[in-house]
C-alpha positions, -999 to 999 in steps of 0.1 A, spaced: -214 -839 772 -216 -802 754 -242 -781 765 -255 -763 736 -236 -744 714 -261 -739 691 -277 -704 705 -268 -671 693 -276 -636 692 -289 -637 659 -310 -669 664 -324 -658 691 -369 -648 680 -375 -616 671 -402 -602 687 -407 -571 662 -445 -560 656 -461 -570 624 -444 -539 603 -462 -527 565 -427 -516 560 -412 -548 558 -440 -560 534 -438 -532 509 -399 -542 513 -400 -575 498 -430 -561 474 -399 -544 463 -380 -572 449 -409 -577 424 -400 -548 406 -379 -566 380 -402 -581 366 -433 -558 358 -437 -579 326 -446 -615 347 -467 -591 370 -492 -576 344 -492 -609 324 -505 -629 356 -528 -597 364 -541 -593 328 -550 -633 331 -566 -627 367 -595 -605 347 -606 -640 326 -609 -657 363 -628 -631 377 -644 -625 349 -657 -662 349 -662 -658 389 -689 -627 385 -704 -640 354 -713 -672 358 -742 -674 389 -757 -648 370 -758 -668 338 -769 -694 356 -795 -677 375 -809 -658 346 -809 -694 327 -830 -708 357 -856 -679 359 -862 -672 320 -846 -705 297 -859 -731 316 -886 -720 338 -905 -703 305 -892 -733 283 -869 -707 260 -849 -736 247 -829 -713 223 -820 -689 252 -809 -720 268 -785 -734 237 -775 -696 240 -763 -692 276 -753 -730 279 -727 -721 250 -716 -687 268 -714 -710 298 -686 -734 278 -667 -705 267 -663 -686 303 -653 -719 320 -626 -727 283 -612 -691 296 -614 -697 329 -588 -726 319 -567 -708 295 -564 -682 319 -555 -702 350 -529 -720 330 -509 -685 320 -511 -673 357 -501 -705 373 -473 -704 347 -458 -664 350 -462 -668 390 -445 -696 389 -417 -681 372 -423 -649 386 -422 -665 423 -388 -686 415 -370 -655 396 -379 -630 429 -363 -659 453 -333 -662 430 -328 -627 431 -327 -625 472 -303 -650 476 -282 -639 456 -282 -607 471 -284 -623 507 -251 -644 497 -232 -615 481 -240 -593 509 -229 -620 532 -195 -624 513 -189 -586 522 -194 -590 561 -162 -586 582 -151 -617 600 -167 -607 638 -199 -617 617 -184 -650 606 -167 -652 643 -201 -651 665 -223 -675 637 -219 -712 629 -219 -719 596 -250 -738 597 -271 -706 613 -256 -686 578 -268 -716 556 -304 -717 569 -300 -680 565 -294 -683 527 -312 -717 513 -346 -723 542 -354 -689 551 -353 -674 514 -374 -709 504 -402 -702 528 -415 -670 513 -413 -688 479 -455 -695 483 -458 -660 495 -441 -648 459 -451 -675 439 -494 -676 446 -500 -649 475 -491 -616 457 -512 -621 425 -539 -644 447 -546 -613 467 -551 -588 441 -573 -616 427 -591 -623 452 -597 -587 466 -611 -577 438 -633 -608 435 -649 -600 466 -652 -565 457 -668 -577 425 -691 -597 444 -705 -581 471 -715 -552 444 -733 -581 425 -750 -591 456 -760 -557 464 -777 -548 437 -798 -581 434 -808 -577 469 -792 -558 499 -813 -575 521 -805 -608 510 -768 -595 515 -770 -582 545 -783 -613 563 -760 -637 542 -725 -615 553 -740 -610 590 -715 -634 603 -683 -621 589 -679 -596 615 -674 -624 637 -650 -643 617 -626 -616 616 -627 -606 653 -617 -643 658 -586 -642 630 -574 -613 647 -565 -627 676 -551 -660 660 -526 -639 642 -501 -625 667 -498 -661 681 -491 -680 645 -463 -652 640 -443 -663 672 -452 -699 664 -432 -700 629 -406 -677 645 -399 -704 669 -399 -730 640 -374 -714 619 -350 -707 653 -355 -746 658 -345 -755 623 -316 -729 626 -302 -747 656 -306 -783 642 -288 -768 609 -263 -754 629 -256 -789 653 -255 -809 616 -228 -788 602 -205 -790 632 -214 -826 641 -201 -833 603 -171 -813 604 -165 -825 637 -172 -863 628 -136 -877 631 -135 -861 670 -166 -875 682 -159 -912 665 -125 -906 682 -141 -906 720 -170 -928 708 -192 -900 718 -217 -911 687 -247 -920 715 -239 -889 729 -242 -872 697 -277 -886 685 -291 -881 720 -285 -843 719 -295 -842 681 -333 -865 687 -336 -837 718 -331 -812 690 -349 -831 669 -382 -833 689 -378 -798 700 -385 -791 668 -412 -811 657 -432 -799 691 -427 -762 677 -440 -772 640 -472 -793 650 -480 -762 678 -477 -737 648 -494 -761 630 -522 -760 657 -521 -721 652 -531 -723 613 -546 -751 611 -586 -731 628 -582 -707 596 -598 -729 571 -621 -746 592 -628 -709 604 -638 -700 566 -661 -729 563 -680 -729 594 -684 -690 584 -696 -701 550 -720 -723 565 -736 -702 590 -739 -677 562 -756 -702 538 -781 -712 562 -786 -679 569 -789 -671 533 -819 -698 526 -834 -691 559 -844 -655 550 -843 -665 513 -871 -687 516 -895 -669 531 -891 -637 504 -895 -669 476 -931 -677 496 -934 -641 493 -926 -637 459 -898 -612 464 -871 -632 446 -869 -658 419 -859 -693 422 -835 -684 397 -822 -648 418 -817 -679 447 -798 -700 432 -775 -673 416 -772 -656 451 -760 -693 469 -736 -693 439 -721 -660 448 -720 -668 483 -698 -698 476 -681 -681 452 -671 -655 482 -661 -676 510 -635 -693 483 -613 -657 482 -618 -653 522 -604 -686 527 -574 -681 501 -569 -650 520 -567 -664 550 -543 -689 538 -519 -663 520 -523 -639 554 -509 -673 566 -484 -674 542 -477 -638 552 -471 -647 590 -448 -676 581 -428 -653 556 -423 -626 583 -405 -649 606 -382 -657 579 -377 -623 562 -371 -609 595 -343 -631 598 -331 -625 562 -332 -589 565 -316 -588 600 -284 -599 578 -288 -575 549 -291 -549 576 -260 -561 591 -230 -535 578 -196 -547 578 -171 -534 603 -145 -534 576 -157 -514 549 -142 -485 519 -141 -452 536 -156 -428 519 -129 -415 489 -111 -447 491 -83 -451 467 -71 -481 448 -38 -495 462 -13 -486 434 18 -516 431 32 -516 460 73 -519 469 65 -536 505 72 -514 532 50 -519 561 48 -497 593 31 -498 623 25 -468 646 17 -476 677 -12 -501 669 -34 -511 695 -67 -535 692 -94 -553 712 -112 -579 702 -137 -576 729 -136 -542 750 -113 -539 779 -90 -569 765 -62 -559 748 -50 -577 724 -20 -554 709 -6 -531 729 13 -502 712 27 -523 690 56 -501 667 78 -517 637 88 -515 604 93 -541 578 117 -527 544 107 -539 509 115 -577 506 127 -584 539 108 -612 563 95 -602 595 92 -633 623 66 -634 648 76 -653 675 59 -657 705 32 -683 730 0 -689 719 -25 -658 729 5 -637 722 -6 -614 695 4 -629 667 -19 -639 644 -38 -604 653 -6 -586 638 -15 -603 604 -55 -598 605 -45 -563 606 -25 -562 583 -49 -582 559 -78 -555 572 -98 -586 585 -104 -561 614 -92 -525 621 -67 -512 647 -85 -499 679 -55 -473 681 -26 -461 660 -25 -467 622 -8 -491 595 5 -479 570 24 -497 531 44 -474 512 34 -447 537 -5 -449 531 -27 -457 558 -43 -492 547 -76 -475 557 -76 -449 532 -74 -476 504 -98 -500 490 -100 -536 507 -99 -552 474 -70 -533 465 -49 -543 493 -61 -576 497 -51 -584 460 -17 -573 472 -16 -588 504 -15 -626 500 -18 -656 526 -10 -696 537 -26 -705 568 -16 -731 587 -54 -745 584 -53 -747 543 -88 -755 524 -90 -772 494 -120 -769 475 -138 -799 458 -128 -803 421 -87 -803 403 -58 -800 417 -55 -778 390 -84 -757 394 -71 -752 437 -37 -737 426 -54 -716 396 -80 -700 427 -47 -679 434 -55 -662 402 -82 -674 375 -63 -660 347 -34 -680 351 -28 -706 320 -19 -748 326 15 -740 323 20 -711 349 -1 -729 374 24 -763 366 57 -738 370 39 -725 408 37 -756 420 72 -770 404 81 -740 423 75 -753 457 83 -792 446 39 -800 448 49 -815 415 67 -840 425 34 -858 444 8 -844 420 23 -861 391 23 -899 408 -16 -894 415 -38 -913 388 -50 -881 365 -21 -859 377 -34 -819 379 -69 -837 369 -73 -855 397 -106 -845 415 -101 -838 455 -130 -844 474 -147 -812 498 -115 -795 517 -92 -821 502 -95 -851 525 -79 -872 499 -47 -856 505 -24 -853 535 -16 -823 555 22 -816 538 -1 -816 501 -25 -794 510 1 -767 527 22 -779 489 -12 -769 471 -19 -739 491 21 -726 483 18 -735 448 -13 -712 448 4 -684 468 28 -682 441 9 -679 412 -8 -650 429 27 -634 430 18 -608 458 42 -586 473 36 -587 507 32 -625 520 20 -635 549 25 -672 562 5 -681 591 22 -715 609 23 -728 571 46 -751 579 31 -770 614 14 -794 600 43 -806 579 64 -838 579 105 -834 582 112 -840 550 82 -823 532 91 -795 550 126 -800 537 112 -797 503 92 -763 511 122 -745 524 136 -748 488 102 -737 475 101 -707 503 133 -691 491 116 -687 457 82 -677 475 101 -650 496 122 -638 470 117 -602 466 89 -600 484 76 -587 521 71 -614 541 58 -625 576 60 -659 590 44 -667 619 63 -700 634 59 -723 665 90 -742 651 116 -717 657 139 -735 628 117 -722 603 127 -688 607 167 -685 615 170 -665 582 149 -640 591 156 -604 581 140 -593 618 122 -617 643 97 -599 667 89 -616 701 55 -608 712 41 -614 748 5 -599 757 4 -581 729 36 -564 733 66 -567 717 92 -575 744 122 -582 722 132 -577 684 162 -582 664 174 -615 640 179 -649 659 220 -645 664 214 -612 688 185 -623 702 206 -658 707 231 -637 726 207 -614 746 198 -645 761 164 -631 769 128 -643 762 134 -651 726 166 -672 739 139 -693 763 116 -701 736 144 -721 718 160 -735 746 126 -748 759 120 -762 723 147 -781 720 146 -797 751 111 -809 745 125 -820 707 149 -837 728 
């Protein structure tokens, strides 16, 4: 079986210290909406307002209405009672409501700037993630500070200034009272403190867990047809249940670290109210306090443990949210290798002519992968690159494309160096079929028109009539309607590559570049497609990359490449005759054809 291929860099825990910058940082994405803020604020006031009123209404009720029999004073406060606790409602109801919507409009506002940002990143990101680790990125990490936005924020101002509220109260009814009644919250938070650094790494280790399992799920899917092809499926759901109970374990011992805050709050609580009617009862006896001041002080008490406990839950909240906006900034911080240069031009039309000076690159350092690499390709003629697998290739046409930069020399279309342009510009000019084609889920009609959205129903019909994809679209049931199902399983592999030709063309780039398009091909769909290619190449720069040597005969210059050199060049009838390395490649095809 696999080992794991499930740990990365990225998904390793981060063991950053708790950072005030990185709170005020998402604080930031709040900004928006300074309307939901002081709306949930100004409806706070009626719930504090209730929260500090009401022991002392019922306290002063206790010691004056009932006590001396004041039955008006008691219709009085028993009806200012009734309307504190009808605002108390009305004002819970609009707070719950704008941070609600102020909580869901924050976390729709950082994933969509987690996935744009994401869409920028050069493909080395996309090489060293799986595409599971970037989902849990995006949808679970961005959910679990949802809480944190949606109750914390506006709980804590809240409940801060409850507690300030109250211990002013109790203060001036009696600081001794006070004093005794709070003498056990020293303790409480000596206790907290130490809780805290271990719940951080406990949720950090969670959201790794979850990353991993995401990660296994969308390979295992992809990957579905393999594993049912060696019956590995035991296999399979042995690794995942490890994975699986790995990650339950984690949960339930985070679990285990958050679990002591609440009962933490109470058993505070407690100790304080016994405290409280301890010492309380012995200044009643001496006639110090009311029955009524008593009771109102209890009140208050409760009243403050409630806001320490929230607070402990949203400072839970808080640990959980740092694990995952760690993560979640970790890839916002990430910059993309292939970026404008500062004073970047647009691309104007281009004529074709590609040049490369003496291009070298490395994927990884110390392992060339071009190698001084010089040629150049005239406006509208096709450029072969021949060569074994791992021979450089497919690296000449990333570079071209500006998936990555050269390590060395420079690349240059119409004599501008493809560095000193935009990447949109040149991309939008620059157009490929690779010999893996993805289809999307929805039309056949709505593929083709991804080569370019503005395209009408009868221009995306005349693309693919182009390259003969007519002639199998029109026998399916709804023709161009006909839904494809997620990358197009519903169709074979000569459809697809007909789709992703059809949409090539109505993209109308000049420079092409065709990446084994035609390997996955039948004989006589591929037949069909080298009536479709003389239209596709008509006019325009082109490079074909081609295991099957037949494909590319008609080339205007084939370029043999062996360890990232370019060890022969020339079109196939001279190289024929050179009787060199390009000669061998054909030979050796045909006699395994043979």
């Amino acid at each position: 079986m696999l080992r794991s291929p499930f740990i990365y860099r990225d998904d390793e825990a981060l063991e950053k210290k708790f950072q005030l910058g990185q709170v005020r940082r998402l604080a930031a994405y709040m900004k928006p909406y300074p309307g939901m803020i002081f709306g949930a604020l100004a409806a706070t006031c009626g719930n504090i307002a209730v929260t500090l009123l009401g022991p002392f209404m019922v306290g002063r009720t206790i010691d004056i209405a009932i006590t001396k029999g004041n039955t008006r004073l008691l219709m009085e406060d028993g009806i200012i009672l009734i309307a504190l606790y009808l605002l108390n409602f009305a004002a819970s109801y609009v707070r719950i409501h704008l941070t609600n919507r102020l909580g869901q409009s924050v976390i729709q506002g950082l994933r969509r700037e987690l996935f744009s940002h994401v869409q920028t990143l050069s493909n080395d990101f996309y090489d060293s993630r799986p595409a599971g680790s970037i989902l849990v990125r995006i949808m679970n990490d961005v959910n679990s500070l949802q809480d944190l936005f949606t109750n914390g924020v506006i709980n804590t101002i809240t409940n801060l200034f409850t507690l300030i509220g109250i211990i002013a109260i109790m203060l001036s009814l009696n600081w001794h009272l006070s004093l005794v009644s709070l003498v056990v919250l020293p303790f409480m938070f000596l206790i907290s403190i130490r809780l805290t650094v271990n719940i951080r790494r406990a949720w950090q280790q969670v959201r790794l867990r979850l990353s991993r399992i995401n990660a296994h799920l969308a390979e295992g899917i992809q990957g579905m047809r393999v594993t049912e092809s060696y019956v590995r499926q035991e296999e399979n759901q042995t690794f995942f249940e490890k994975m699986n109970r790995d990650y339950m374990g984690r949960f339930l011992h985070a679990q285990r670290w958050s679990i002591p805050f609440g009962p933490l709050v109470d058993l505070t609580g407690a100790l304080g109210s016994a405290l409280l009617f301890w010492y309380g009862v012995h200044l009643l006896r001496a006639d110090l306090v009311t029955v009524g001041l008593l009771i109102a002080f209890a009140n208050y008490l409760g009243n403050f443990w409630t806001p320490i406990g929230q607070l402990g839950q949203v400072y839970n909240q808080l640990l959980v949210a740092m694990a995952s906006s760690e993560r979640i900034f970790q890839y916002l911080d990430t910059k993309a290798l292939i970026a404008d240069t500062p004073g970047a031009q647009d691309l104007p039309a281009v004529k074709g002519r590609v040049t490369f000076e003496h291009v070298g690159f490395e994927y990884e350092a110390g392992r060339l992968a071009l190698d001084n690499v010089s040629f150049d390709a005239k406006p509208g003629e096709t450029i072969a690159l021949v060569g074994h697998t791992g021979a450089g290739k497919t690296t000449v046409i990333n570079l071209l494309a500006r998936f990555y930069d050269t390590s060395s020399g420079r690349i240059l279309i119409d004599g501008k160096d493809i560095r000193d342009v935009t990447v949109e510009s040149l991309r939008s000019q620059v157009g490929m079929v690779l010999q893996e084609t993805f289809i999307f889920s929805g039309t056949i009609m709505e593929n083709i028109r991804y080569g370019n959205p503005a395209s009408t129903d009868e221009e995306v019909k005349a693309a693919a009539t182009a390259v003969y994809a007519n002639v199998f679209i029109e026998q399916l049931e709804n023709g161009y309607e006909t839904e494809v199902r997620e990358r197009g399983n519903r169709l074979s592999q000569g459809q697809r590559q007909l789709i992703s030709f059809a949409r090539a063309i109505l993209a109308d780039p000049q420079i092409l570049i065709l990446d084994e398009a035609t390997a996955s091909i039948d004989t006589y769909t591929e037949h069909l497609i080298q009536k479709g290619l003389e239209v596709l190449l008509a006019g325009r720069t082109a490079f074909v990359v081609a295991h099957r040597l037949s494909t590319i005969r008609d080339a205007d210059q084939i370029l043999v490449f062996d360890h990232g050199q370019i060890v022969e060049r020339g079109t196939h009838e001279t190289l024929m005759e050179g009787k060199g390395y390009y000669y061998d490649l054909v030979a050796a095809q045909y006699r395994f054809l043979a």
